[in-house]
C-alpha positions in Angstrom: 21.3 114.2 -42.1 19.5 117.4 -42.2 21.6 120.7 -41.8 19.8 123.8 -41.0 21.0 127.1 -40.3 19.7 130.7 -39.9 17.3 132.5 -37.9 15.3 130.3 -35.8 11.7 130.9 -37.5 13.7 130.0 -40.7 15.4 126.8 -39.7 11.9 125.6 -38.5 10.4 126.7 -41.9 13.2 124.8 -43.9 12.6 121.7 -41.4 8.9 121.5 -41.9 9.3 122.1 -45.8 12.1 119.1 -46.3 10.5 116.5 -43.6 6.9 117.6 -43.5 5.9 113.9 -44.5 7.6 112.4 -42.2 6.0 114.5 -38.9 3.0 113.3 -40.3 4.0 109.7 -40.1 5.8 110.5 -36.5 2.4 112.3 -35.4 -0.1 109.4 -36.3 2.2 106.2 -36.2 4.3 107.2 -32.6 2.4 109.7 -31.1 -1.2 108.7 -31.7 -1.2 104.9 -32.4 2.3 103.9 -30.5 2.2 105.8 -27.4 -1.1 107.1 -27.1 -2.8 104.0 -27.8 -6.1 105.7 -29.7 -7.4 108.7 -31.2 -9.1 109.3 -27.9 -6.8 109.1 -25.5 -4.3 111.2 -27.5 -6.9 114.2 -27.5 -8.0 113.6 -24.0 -4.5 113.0 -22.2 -1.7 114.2 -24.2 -2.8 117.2 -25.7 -4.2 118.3 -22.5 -0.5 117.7 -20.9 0.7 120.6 -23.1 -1.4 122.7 -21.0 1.0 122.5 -18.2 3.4 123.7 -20.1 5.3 127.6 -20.3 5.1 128.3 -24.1 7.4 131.2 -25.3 6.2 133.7 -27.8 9.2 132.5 -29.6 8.1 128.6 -29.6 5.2 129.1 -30.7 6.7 131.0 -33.9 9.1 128.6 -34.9 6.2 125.7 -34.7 4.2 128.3 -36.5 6.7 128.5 -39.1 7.4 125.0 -39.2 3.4 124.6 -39.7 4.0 126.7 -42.6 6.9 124.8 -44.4 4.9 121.9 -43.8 2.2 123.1 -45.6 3.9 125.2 -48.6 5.8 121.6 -49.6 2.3 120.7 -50.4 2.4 118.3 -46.9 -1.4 116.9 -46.4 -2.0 118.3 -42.7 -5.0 116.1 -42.2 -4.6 113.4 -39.9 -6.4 110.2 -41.0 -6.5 108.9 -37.4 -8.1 112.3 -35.9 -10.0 112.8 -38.5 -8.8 116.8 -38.3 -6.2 119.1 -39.5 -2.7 119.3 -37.2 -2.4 122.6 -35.7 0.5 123.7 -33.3 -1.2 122.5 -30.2 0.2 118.6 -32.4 3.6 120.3 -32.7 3.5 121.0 -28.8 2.9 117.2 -28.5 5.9 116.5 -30.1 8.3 118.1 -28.4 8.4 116.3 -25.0 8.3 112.3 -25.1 9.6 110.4 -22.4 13.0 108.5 -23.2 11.6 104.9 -21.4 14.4 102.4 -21.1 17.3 104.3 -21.9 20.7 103.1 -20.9 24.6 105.0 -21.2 28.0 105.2 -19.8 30.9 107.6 -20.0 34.6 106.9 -19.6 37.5 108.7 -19.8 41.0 109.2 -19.0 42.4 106.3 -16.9 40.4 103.8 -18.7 40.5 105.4 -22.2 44.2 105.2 -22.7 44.7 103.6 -25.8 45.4 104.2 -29.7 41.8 105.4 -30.5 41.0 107.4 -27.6 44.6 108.5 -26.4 42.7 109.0 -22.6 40.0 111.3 -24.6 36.6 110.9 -23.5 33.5 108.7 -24.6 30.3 108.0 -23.8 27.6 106.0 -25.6 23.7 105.5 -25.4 20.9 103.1 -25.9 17.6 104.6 -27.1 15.4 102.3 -25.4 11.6 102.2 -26.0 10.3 104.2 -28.6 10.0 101.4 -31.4 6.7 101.4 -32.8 4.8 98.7 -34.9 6.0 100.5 -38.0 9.1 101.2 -37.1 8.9 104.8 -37.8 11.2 105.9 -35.4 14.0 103.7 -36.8 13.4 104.6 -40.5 12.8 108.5 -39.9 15.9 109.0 -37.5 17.7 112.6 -38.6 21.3 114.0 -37.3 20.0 117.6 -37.0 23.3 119.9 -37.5 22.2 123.2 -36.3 23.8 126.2 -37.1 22.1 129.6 -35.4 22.3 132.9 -37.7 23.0 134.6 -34.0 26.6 133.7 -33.5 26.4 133.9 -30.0 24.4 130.6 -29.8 26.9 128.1 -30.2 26.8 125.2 -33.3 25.0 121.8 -32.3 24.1 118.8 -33.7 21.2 116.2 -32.5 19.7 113.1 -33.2 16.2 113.4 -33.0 13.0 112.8 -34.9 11.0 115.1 -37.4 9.0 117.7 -36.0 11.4 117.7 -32.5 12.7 121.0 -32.0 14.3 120.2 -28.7 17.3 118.1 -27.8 17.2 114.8 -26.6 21.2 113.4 -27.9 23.5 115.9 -28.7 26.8 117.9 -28.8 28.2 121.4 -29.4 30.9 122.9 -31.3 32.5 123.3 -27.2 32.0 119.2 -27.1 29.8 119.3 -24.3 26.9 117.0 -24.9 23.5 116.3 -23.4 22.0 113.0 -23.2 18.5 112.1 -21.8 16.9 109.3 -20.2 13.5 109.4 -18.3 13.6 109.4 -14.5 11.0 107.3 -12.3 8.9 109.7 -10.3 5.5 109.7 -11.5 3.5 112.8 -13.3 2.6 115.8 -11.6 -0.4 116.7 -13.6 -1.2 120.1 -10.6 1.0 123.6 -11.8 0.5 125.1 -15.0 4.2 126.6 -15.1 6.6 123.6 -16.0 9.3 123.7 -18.7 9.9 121.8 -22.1 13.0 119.8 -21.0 13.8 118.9 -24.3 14.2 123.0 -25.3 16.4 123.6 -21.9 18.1 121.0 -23.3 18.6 122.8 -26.3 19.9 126.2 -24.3 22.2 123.8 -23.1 23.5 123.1 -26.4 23.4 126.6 -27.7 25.1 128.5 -24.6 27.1 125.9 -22.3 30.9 125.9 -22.9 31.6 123.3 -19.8 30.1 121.0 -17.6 29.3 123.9 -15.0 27.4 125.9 -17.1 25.5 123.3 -18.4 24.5 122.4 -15.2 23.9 126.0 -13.9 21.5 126.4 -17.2 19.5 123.2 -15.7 19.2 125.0 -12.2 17.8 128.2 -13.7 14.4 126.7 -14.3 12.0 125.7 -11.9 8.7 125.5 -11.7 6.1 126.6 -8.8 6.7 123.0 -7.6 10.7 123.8 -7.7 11.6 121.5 -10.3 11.8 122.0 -14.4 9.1 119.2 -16.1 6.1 117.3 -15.4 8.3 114.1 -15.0 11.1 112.4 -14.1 14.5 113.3 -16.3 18.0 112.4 -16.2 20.3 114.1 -18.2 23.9 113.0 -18.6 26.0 115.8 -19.3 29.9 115.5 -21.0 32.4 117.3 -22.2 36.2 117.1 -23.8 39.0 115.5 -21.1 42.2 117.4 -20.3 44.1 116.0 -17.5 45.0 119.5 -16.5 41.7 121.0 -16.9 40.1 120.7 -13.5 36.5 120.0 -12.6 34.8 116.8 -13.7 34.0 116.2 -17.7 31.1 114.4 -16.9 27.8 114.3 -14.7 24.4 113.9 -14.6 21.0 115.7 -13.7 18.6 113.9 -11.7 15.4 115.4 -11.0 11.6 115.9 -11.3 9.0 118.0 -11.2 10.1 119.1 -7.4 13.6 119.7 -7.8 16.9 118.1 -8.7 20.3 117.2 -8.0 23.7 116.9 -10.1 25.5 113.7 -9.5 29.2 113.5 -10.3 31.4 110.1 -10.5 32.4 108.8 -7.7 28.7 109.3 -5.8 27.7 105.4 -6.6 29.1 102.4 -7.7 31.2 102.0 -9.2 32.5 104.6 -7.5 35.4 105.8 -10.4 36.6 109.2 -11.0 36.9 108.6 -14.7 33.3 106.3 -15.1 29.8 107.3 -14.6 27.0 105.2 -16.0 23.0 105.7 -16.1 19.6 104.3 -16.8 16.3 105.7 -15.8 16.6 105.1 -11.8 17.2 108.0 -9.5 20.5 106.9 -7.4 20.9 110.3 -5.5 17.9 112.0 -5.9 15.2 111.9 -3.4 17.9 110.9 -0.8 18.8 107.6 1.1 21.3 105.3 0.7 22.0 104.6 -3.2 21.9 101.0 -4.4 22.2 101.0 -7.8 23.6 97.3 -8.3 20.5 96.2 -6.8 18.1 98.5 -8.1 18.5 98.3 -11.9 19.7 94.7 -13.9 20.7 97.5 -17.0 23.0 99.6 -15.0 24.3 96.2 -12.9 25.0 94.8 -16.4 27.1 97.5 -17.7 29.3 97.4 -14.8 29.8 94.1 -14.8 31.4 94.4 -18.3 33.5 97.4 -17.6 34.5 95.0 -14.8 35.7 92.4 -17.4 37.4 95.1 -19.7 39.1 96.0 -17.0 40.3 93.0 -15.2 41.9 91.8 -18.7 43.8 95.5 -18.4 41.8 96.2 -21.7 41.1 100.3 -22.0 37.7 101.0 -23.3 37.4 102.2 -26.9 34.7 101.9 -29.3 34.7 98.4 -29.9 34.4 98.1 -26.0 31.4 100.7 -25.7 29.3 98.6 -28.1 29.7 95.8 -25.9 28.9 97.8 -23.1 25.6 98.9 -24.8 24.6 95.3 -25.8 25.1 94.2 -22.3 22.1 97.1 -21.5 19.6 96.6 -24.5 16.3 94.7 -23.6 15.1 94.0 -27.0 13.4 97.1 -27.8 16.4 99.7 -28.8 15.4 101.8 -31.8 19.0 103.2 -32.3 22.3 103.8 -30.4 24.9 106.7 -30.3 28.7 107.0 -29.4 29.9 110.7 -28.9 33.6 112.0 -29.2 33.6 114.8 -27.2 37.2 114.9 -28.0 37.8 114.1 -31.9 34.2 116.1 -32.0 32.9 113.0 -33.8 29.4 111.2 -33.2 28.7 107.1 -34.4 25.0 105.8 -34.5 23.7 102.8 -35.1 19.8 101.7 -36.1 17.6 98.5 -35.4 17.9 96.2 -38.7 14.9 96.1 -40.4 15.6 93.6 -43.0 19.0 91.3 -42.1 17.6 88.0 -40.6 20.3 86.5 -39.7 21.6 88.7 -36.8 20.5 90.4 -33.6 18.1 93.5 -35.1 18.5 95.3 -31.8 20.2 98.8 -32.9 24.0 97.8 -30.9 24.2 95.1 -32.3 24.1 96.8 -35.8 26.5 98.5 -37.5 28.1 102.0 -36.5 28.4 104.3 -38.8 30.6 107.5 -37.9 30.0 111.3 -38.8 33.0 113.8 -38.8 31.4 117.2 -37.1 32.8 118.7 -40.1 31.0 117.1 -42.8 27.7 117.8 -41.3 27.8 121.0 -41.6 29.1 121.3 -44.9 
């Protein structure tokens, strides 16, 4: 757990001082060996992506400033396998990664009406795809509580990596969260003007006190091609349940580099008002008739086990959210995350790295659950 509060030049500062190691590890072991594949192709394709990019005057400060910490914790900045010094073009790099096999669902109300959950909502996450060789994105995992100096900007906390100053799986102090899964349209490698989602992601969590505005924050950027980012995102948005607050607590974004398009409930199968469930295929984007059972074995999975829960009249709580996530993993889940929108609460679970004699997939691990209060103490 890493909580870091103040201006947002200082909070950068405080996170490169206290985890510059470990963005050095993330750098060369994910970025450059894991994803990248070579030195090469890193310099060549990667860093030239962050050229399509919009960088604020006020991005490039706080990775300045994180460049900084870094380097007053006595950090070595030399990279081994560039055989150079990191700069803040590296930092760029980091801050949007595809999520590639992600998998969730959210439930609520109807089907949450037990003991635990009292019809409250929850909704849970596989982070599918980013376990490297070295398994530095299982060991290096942070719960980021962020707390701005500007009290305005609300409270947030996120799981992400060091050196990520975006949001990829998170909630407010409001309870709305923002998770992320990649989409499948391809690259659009032609504007220059595209957005960071991860840091709209992070507006979301810093200004959005409901679903709406969360999804009016998403709207507000697009691109000369109309959409946000270079690729394909889907975002599934939450927030507390009220039966007599109106509107839906959940929904997700679906779009690209040309547009987008908020999906609520009951658009696809299965067709509930208190269930939506998502993977990394487009169901209402781009039009036509959506399929999803057809389309994607993940998302067929997880409704097939909902369907069990339910025809044994069993309401879904944690216990049952696990087993929906196991149902999705594919062998390559680095960790996995239940948020409590309503008991403002978050559980996570990490790939075993030395127990043998079970599944080492991260769901099928043990949860371990955080109180929002004692992260920011």
């Amino acid at each position: 757990m890493l909580h870091l509060w103040g201006a947002p030049e200082e909070r950068t500062y405080a996170h490169g001082y206290l985890t510059g190691p470990q963005i050095m590890d993330w750098l060369n072991y994910v970025a450059v060996e894991y994803f990248a594949g070579s030195a090469s192709d890193y310099e060549n394709r990667v860093l030239e992506k962050q050229t399509h990019y919009i960088w604020p005057e006020e991005v490039k400060a706080e990775l300045d400033a994180m460049l900084d910490g870094m380097q007053d914790s006595g950090t070595d900045l030399y990279s081994s396998l560039l055989g150079r010094f990191i700069t803040r073009n590296d930092l760029y790099a980091l801050q949007d990664w595809g999520e590639w096999w992600c998998s969730g669902a959210t439930v609520w109300g109807k089907w949450t009406q037990n003991e635990e959950l009292d019809g409250g909502l929850i909704q849970g996450k596989n982070m599918d795809g980013e376990t490297d060789l070295r398994k530095t994105t299982v060991n290096d995992l942070l719960i980021l509580a962020n707390e701005p100096a500007d009290t305005t900007k609300a409270k947030w906390i996120g799981l992400n990596w060091p050196g990520f100053i975006g949001e990829y799986n998170g909630m407010n102090q409001y309870g709305v969260t923002a998770v992320t899964h990649a989409g499948n349209s391809p690259a659009n490698w032609e504007p220059t003007d595209f957005y960071t989602v991860p840091l709209i992601y992070r507006e979301v969590m810093e200004r959005a006190h409901s679903i709406s505005e969360a999804i009016e924050i998403i709207f507000s950027y697009k691109s000369s091609a109309g959409g946000p980012g270079i690729m394909g995102e889907i975002i599934n948005m939450a927030s507390p349940y009220f039966e007599d607050r109106e509107g839906h607590p959940a929904a997700v974004f679906e779009g690209d580099s040309c547009g987008g398009i908020a999906r609520y409930p009951d658009d696809v199968p299965p067709s509930d008002p208190y269930t939506i469930l998502v993977t990394n295929t487009f169901f209402k984007y781009k039009g036509g008739k959506p399929r999803p059972l057809a389309k994607c074995d993940r998302y067929r999975d997880m409704v097939e086990t909902l369907e069990q829960f339910r025809r044994k009249g069993k309401a879904i709580g944690t216990e049952e959210m696990v087993k929906i996530l196991q149902s999705a993993t594919r062998g390559d889940t680095a960790y996995s995350n239940i948020l409590y929108p309503n008991k403002m609460s978050i559980a996570v679970a990490t790939e075993s790295l030395c127990d043998g004699t079970k599944n080492l997939n991260a769901p099928h691990c043990e949860f371990t659950v955080y109180e929002w209060r004692e992260l920011f103490e």
